[in-house]
N, C-alpha and C positions, 0 to 999 in steps of 0.2 A: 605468229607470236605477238604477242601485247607490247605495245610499246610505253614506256613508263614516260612520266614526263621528266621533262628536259627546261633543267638552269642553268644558264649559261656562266654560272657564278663555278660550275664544275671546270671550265676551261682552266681553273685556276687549282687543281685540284692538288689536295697533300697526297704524300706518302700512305698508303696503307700499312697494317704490321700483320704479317707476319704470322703457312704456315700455319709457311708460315707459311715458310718464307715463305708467319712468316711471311712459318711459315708464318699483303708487301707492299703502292698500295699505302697503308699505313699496315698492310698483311702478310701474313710471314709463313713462307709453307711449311704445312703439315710434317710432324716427323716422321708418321708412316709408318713401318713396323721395327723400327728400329729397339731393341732390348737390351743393347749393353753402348756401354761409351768405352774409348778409352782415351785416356790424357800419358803424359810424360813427366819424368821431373826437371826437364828446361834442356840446354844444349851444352856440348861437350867441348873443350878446351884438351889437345891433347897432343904432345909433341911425336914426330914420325916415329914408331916403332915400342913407344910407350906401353907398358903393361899395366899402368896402373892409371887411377881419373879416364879413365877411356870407359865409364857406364853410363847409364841412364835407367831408372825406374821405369816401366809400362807399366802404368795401371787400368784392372779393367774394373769396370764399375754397374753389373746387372743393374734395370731396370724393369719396369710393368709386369713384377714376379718373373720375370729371364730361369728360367732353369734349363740347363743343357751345358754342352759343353764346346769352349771357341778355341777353337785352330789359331795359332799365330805363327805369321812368316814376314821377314822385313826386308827389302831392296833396298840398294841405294843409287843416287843418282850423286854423281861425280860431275867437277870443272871439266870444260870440254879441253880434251889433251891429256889428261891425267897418267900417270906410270903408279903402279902399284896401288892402283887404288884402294880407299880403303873398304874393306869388307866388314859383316856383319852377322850378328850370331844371336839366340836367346837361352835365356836359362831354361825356361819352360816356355813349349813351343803349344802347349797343350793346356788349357785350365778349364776345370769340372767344375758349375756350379748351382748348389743345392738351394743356398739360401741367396738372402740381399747381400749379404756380404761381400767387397772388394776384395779382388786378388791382384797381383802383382808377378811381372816376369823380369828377370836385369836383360838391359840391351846394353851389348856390348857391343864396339868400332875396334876393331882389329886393324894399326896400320905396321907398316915397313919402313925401316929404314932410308927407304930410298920414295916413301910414299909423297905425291906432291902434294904443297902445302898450299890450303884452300877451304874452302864449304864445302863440307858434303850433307847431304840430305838423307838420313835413313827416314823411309816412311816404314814402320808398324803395323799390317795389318790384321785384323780378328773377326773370323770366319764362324760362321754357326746357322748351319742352313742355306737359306738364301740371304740371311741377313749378313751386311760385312761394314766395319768401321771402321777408319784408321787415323794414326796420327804420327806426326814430322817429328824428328830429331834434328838441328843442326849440330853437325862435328865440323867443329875448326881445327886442321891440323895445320900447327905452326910453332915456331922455335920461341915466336914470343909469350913472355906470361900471363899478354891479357889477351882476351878471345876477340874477335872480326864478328862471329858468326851476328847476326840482326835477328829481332825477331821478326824480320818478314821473311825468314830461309826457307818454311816452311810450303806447303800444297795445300791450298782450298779444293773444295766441290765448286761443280758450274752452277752458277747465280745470272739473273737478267734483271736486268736496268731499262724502266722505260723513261723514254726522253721526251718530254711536251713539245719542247722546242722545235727539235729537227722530228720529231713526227718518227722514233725509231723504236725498235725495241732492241737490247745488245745483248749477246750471250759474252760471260767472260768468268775467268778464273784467274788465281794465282797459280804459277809455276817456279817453283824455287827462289821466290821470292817475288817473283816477278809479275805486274800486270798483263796480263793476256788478253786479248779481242779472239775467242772463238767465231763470232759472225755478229752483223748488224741489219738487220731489215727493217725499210720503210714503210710504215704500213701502208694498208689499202685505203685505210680512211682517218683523216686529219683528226687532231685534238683525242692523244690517249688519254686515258684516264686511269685507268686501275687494271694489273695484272695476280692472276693466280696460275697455280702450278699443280696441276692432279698429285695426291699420295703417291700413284703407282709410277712417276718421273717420267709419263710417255706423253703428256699434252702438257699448252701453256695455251691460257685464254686471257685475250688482250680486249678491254674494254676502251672502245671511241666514240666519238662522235655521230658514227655512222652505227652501231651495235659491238656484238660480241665477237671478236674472233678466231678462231681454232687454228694455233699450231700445234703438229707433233714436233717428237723431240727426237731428234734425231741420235747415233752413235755417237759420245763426243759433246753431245749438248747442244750440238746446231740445232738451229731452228727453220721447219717447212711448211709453208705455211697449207693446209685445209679445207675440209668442208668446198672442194671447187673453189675456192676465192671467196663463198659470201658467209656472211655471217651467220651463225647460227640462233642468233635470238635479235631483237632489234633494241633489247636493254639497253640504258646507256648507262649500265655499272659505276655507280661511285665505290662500291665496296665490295669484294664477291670471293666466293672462297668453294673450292672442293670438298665436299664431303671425304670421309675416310674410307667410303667402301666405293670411290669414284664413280656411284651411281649420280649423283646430285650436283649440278652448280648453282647454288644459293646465292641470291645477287639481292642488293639495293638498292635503290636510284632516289637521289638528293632531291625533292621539292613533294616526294612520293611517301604513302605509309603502306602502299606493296614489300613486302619482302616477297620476292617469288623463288621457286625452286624449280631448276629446269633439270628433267632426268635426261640422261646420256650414257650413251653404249661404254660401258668401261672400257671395251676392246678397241674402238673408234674414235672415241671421244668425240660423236656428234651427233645429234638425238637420237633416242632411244629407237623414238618415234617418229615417223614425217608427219610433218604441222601436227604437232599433240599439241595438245595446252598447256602453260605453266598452273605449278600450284601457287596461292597465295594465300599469306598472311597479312594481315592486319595490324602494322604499328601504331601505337599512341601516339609518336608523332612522323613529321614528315622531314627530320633532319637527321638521316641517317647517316654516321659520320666513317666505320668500322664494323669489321663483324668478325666475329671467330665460331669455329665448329668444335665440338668433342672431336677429342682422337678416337684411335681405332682400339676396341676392346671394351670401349664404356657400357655398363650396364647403367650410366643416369647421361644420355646423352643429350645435349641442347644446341644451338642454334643462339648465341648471345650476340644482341646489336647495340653498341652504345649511337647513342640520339643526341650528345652533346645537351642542351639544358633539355633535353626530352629526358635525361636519364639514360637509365641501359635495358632491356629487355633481355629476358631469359626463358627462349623458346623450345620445349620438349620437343626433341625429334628421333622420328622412328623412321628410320630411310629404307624399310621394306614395304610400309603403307604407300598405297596411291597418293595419298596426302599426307608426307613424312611431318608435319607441324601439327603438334599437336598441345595445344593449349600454353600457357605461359605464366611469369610473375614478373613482375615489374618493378624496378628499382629506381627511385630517385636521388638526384644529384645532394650531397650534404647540402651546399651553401649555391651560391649563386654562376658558381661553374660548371662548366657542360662538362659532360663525360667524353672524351674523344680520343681514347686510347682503349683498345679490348686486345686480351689474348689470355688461352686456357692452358693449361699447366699439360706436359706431353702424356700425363697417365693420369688425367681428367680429374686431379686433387682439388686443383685451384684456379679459384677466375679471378683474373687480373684486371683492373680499368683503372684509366688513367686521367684525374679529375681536376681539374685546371685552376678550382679555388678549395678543395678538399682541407686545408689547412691557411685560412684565412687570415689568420693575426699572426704568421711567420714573413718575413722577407721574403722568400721563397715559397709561391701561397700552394704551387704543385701537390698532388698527393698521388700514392699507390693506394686506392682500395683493395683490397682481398678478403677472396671469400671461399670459402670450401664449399665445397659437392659432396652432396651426399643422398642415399637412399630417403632419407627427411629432411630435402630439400639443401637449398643454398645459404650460407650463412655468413657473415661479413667476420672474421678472423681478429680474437682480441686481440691491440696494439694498434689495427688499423683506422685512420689512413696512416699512411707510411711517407713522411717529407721523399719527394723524386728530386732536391733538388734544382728545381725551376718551377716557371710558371703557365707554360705550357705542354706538359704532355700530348706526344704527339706519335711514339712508337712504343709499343712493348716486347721485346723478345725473351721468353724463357729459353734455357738451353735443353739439348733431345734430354738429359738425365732429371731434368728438372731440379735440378740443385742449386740452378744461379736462375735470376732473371734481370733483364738490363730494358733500363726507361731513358726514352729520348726526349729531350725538352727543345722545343724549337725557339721558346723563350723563356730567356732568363735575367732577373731582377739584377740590374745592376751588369748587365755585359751585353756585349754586341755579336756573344758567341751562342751557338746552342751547347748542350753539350748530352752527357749520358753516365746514367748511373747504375752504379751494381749494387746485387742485395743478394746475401744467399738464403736460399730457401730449405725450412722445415715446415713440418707440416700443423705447426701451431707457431712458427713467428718467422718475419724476416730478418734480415741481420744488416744494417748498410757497410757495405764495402768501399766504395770509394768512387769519386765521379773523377769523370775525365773531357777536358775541352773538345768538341766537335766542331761543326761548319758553323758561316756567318750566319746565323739566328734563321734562317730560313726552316720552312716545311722539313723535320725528317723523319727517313724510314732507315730501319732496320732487321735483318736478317743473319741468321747465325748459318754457316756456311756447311753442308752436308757432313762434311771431316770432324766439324766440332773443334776446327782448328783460329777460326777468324770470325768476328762481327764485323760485317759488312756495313755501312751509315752510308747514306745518299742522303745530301742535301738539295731542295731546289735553287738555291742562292749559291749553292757553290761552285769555286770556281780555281784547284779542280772540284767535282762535285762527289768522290769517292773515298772516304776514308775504311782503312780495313785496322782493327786490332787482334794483337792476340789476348787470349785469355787463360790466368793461371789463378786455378784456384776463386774463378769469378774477377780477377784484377785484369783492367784491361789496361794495354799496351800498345803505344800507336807502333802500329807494323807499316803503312805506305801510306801515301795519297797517292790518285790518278785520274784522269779524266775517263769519260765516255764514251764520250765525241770530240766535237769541236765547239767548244765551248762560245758561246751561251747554249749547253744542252737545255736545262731546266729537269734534272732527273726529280721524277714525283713519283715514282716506287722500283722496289727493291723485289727481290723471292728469289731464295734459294732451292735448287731441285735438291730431291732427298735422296 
């Protein structure tokens, strides 16, 4: 394999977005084949044996034309010790659907009189083929009139954190509210840089110092690591991301205008071929900062790399060609800020980039460009640029339904905070919803978590370096802080498995 060149200005590297998670990185992984979400109307408040305030709304919400029909069955996980715990039921355990249109089930918490008073967690889940997606209810049963329940009650999907510092990658999750360590590996070779996550949730490739390298993903979300111990290409990844049909890993390297594309065994996840060559493209410049891929199902699929003051590039890609790159168009920055936020909408509507001086005579000079996809090309969205907020964009994550999308600013005008904003999305305007404080102004990345239940923010300055929100309606809500490690980690990206 070719080896890209190497600035040591990368030891110092941000977050990728997302995915992205995403899809981390500043990259966010991919959301894969996922067709329908579903959300809740918040958590339940409800005394022992109560027949009534004891519901909750499920809503399911088709996407990428979803027709068929989703199974739903809900669990609950109870305080450890509990007597009569409470149980759980739906109205419709079954919903058909023809068009885009949302449907809805009631979830009801059945308790007892003698039930014990506490959190409980109903999760929701919705079945439809191999596809399946779920979301938390918290039930607080208790005799007083205000509820306990938090909104950290809920269960995330497994997400990994990679650590500069201590030289780790972390597998971890939320569990009833709670921060989890699934597992931590050090890698083989010092100074990570950027991690991606295959669509199909069976590989995680970790970009060092040393090159690329291949773990699968274990039961559970562990991480093993592959390929014998060596690396599978000698890249040294500033930005890199999976294709959606897990043939491709599409990588970058900072001082480089290589884009290459490395093919790999979907079933393996390690090349295709022994010693093949990679493909390459050709960038306009050599500051490649981010990249994102078309999801799965595009008929105008691309390959988009923002170059920070290179601009962004937007690369045709046909990932059944020998050389899936295929020609390009090229976008420049409005004003005198780089582009150094990218990520494409989950059913390939909209490209997102995130432009550091896009709105120059505001306080806040941050922008969201957007642009639609279409059969006649890419096109920049009237209204846009969109104030992010701040003043540097540095994450973008859309959510799997493509309804919300949230920008992280690792600097902001006038605060020693970073922070992150919501916008809902239609398919001619955005909407701002409302920003919320994140970590000490450091590098961040962002990943919306498999469940659709929590946004995940890694700071490299922070300390702890892990905030997780929930999100209602695109509004987010700080649900935990937590650490890593052992802090000074230095987390410089984030990726949620799908």
């Amino acid at each position: 394999m070719k080896m890209g060149k190497w600035a040591w200005l990368l030891l110092a590297a941000a977050p990728l977005v997302a995915g992205l998670a995403g899809c981390g990185d500043f990259w966010q992984a991919p959301s894969g084949s996922t067709s329908f979400t579903l959300t809740n109307s918040g958590a339940i408040t409800v005394s022992p044996g109560a027949t009534t305030g004891n519901t909750a709304t499920i809503t399911v919400t088709p996407s990428s034309s979803f027709t068929g029909t989703v199974a739903l069955t809900c669990a609950v996980t109870a305080p450890s010790g509990a007597s009569n715990a409470t149980t759980c039921g739906l109205s419709s355990s079954s919903l058909t659907f023809s068009t885009s249109t949302a449907q809805t089930s009631t979830l009801t918490a059945t308790t007892q009189s003698g039930t014990t008073a506490g959190d409980y967690t109903l999760t929701v889940t919705g079945t439809s083929g191999t596809v399946s997606e779920t979301t938390s209810v918290c039930v607080d049963v208790t005799t007083s009139t205000t509820g306990n329940c938090s909104s950290a009650s809920g269960t995330s999907g497994v997400f990994y954190v990679l650590n500069q510092e201590t030289n780790q990658v972390v597998a971890m999750s939320i569990a009833s509210g709670k921060l989890t360590t699934i597992g931590s590996l050090t890698l083989p070779t010092a100074h990570p840089i950027a991690i991606a996550v295959a669509p199909n949730g069976n590989f995680l490739y970790v970009s060092t110092a040393g090159g690329i390298y291949l773990y699968t993903i274990e039961s559970g979300g562990a991480l093993q690591l592959g390929n014998g111990g060596s690396v599978i290409s000698q890249d040294l990844a500033y930005t890199m991301q999976v294709d959606s049909t897990n043939s491709w890993l599409v990588d970058a390297v900072s001082g480089s205008t290589q884009l290459a594309a490395i093919a790999i065994n979907s079933s393996t996840g390690v090349l295709a071929t022994a010693s093949e060559s990679e493909q390459y493209f050709t960038l306009p410049a050599s500051t490649p900062v981010q990249l994102a891929i078309s999801p799965s199902s595009c008929t105008n699929c691309y390959v988009f790399v923002a170059m920070g003051d290179g601009g962004t590039e937007a690369i045709h890609f046909s990932p059944t060609n020998a050389n899936p790159f295929v020609g390009a168009t090229h976008y420049v920055v409005l004003h005198s800020g780089g582009d150094n936020a990218i990520a494409v909408d989950p059913s390939n509507r909209l490209l997102y980039v995130g432009e550091a001086d896009a709105l120059p005579s505001a306080t806040q000079s941050g922008g969201l460009r957007v642009f639609t996809i279409s059969a006649s090309g890419i096109a920049e969205l009237g209204g846009s640029p969109y104030t992010s907020g701040g003043t540097g964009p540095s994450a973008i994550a859309p959510t799997s339904d493509g309804n919300y999308v949230y920008v992280g600013n690792q600097a902001v005008s006038g605060s020693s905070s970073d922070n992150i904003a919501s916008f809902s999305v239609s398919t001619t305007a955005l909407t701002s919803i409302s920003t919320v404080t994140a970590g000490p102004s450091g590098p961040l990345g962002l990943a919306v978590d498999s469940t659709g239940n929590y946004l995940m923010a890694v700071d490299s300055a922070g300390s702890p370096d892990l905030d997780a929100y929930t999100m209602s309606s695109g509004t987010l809500t700080s649900a935990l802080t937590g650490t890593t490690g052992t802090d000074p980690v230095q987390a410089v990206a984030i990726a949620a498995a799908p």
